[in-house]
C-alpha positions in Angstrom: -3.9 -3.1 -24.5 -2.0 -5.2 -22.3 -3.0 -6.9 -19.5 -1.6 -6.5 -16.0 -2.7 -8.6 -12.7 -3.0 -6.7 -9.4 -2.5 -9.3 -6.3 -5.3 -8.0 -4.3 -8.8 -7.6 -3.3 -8.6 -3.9 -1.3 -11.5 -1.7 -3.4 -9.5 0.9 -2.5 -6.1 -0.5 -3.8 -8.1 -0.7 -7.0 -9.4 2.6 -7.0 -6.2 4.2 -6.7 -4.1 2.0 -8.8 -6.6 1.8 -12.0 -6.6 5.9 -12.2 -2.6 5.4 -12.6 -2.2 2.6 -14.9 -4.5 4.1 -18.0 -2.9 2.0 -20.7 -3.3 -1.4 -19.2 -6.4 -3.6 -18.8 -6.1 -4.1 -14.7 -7.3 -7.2 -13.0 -8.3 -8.1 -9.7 -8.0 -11.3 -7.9 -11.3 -10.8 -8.0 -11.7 -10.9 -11.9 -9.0 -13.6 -12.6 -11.1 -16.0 -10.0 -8.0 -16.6 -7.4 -9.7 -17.2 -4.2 -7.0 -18.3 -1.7 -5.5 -16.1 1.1 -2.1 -15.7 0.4 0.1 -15.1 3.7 2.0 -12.9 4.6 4.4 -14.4 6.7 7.6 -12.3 6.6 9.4 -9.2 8.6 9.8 -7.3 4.8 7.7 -5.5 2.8 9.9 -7.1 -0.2 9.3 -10.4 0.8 5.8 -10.7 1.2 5.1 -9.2 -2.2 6.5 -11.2 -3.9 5.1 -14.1 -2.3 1.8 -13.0 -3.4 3.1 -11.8 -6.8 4.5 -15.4 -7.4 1.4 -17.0 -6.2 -1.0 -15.1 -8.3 2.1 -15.5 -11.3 1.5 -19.4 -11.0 -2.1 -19.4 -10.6 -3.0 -17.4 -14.0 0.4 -17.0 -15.7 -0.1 -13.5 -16.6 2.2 -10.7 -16.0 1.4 -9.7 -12.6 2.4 -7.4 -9.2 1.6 -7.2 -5.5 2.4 -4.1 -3.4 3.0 -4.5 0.1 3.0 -1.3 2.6 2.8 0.0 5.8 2.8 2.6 7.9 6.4 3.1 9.7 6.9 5.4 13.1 10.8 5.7 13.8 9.4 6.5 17.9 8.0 2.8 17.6 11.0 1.4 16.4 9.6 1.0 12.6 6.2 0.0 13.8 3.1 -0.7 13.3 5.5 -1.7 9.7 4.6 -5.1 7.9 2.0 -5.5 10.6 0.1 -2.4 9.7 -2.8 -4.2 8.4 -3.5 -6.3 11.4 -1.9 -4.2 13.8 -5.1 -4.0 16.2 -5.4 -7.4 16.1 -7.8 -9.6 14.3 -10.3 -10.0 12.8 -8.8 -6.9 11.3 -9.7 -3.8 11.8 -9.0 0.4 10.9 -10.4 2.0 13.4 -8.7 -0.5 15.8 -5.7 -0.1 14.0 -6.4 3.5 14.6 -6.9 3.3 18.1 -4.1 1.0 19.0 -1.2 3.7 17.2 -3.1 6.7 18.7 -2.3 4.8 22.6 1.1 3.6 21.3 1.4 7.5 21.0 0.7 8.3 24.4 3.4 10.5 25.8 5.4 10.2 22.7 6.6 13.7 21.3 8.1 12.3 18.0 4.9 12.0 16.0 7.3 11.6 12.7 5.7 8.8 10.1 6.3 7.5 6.4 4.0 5.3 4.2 6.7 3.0 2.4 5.3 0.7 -0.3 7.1 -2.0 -2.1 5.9 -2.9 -5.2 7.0 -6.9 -7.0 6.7 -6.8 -10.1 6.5 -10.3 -11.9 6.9 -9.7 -15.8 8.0 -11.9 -18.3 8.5 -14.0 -15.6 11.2 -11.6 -14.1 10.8 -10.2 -10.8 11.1 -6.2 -10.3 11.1 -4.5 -7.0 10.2 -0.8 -7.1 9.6 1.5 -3.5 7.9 4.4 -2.9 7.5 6.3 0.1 5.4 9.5 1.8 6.7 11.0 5.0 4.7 12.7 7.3 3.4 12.4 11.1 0.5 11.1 13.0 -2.4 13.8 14.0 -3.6 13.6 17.9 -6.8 12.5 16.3 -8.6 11.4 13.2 -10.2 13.6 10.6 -11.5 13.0 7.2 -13.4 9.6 5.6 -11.5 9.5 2.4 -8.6 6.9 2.0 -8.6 4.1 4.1 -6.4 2.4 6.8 -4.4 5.5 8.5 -5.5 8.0 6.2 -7.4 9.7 8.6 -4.8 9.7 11.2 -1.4 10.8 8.5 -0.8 14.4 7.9 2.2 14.5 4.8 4.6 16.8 5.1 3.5 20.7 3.7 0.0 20.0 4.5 -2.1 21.0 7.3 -4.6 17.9 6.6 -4.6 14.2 6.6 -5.0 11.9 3.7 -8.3 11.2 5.0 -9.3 14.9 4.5 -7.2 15.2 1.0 -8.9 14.7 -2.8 -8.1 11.3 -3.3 -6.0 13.1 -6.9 -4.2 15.0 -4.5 -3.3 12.1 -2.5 -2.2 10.0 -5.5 0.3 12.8 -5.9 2.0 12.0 -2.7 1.6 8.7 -1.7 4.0 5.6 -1.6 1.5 3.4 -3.4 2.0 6.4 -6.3 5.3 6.7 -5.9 6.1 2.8 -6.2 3.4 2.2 -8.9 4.9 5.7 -11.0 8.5 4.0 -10.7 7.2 0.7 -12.0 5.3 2.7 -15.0 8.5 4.2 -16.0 9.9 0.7 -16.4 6.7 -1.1 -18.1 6.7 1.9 -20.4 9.9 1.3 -21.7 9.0 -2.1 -21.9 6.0 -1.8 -24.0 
């Protein structure tokens, strides 16, 4: 079995990304002991994983990637985007994240939203970039504890509930992370 090095600490990350990668060992920071906060400095989603991917890469050596995703409203100009994570403001927050979109939204008819997710892939020590996205649009308010982040708040298109209310299998369907983690699968299977 070969082993594969996610760049982050999100439980949730983990949860979703183990169910999808059944023939690799996965890692965690966590389990590979890297403790440092790697930034996340730039206006990409590209960019900022693969600082992390090349961070953890030179920290442990081992064939490794880092996603990087947001949330991305065309009526805000692309926002919250890269800053989805600490969009609210710090220390970070979901439900502030949560309530700082909903009041961006105020008087905004175009409630049109896509997950995108970028996924840097460091293997062999070359670097692969695979994207997935999930379009959809923001609810008036949030339902459902399931997911994390804007889950509760993202209704994909075709559906009538939010990722927050979905099974987390019928989420992994549709999401970005999915999307961009099923792209890279294709390639490490060929690969391997």
């Amino acid at each position: 079995m070969h082993t594969l090095v996610a760049a982050t600490r999100n439980q949730g990350k983990i949860r979703e990304i183990k169910s999808l990668l059944p023939d690799f060992e996965l890692l965690s920071l966590d389990d590979i002991g890297f403790l440092e906060e790697t930034p996340e400095p730039y206006d990409t989603f590209e960019e900022n994983a693969h600082t992390k991917a090349r961070a953890v890469y030179n920290f442990c050596g081992k064939d490794v990637f880092s996603e990087d995703s947001g949330l991305c409203l065309p009526a805000l100009q692309g926002a919250p985007g890269v800053h989805s994570a600490y969009y609210g403001g710090l220390p970070r927050s979901d439900a502030k994240n949560n309530e700082k979109l909903l009041n961006d939204l105020i008087g905004i008819e175009d409630r049109s939203a896509y997950y995108k997710a970028i996924v840097c892939l460091i293997w062999k020590g070359e670097v692969h970039y695979f994207e997935g996205r999930c379009y959809g649009k923001i609810a008036e308010k949030p339902s459902g504890s399931n997911g994390f982040g804007y889950d509760p708040l993202f209704i994909p298109d075709g559906y009538t509930q939010s990722f927050g209310e979905l099974p987390i299998s019928e989420k992994q369907k549709l999401s970005h992370r999915g999307n961009a983690i099923r792209a890279m699968l294709d390639f490490l299977h060929k690969q391997v």
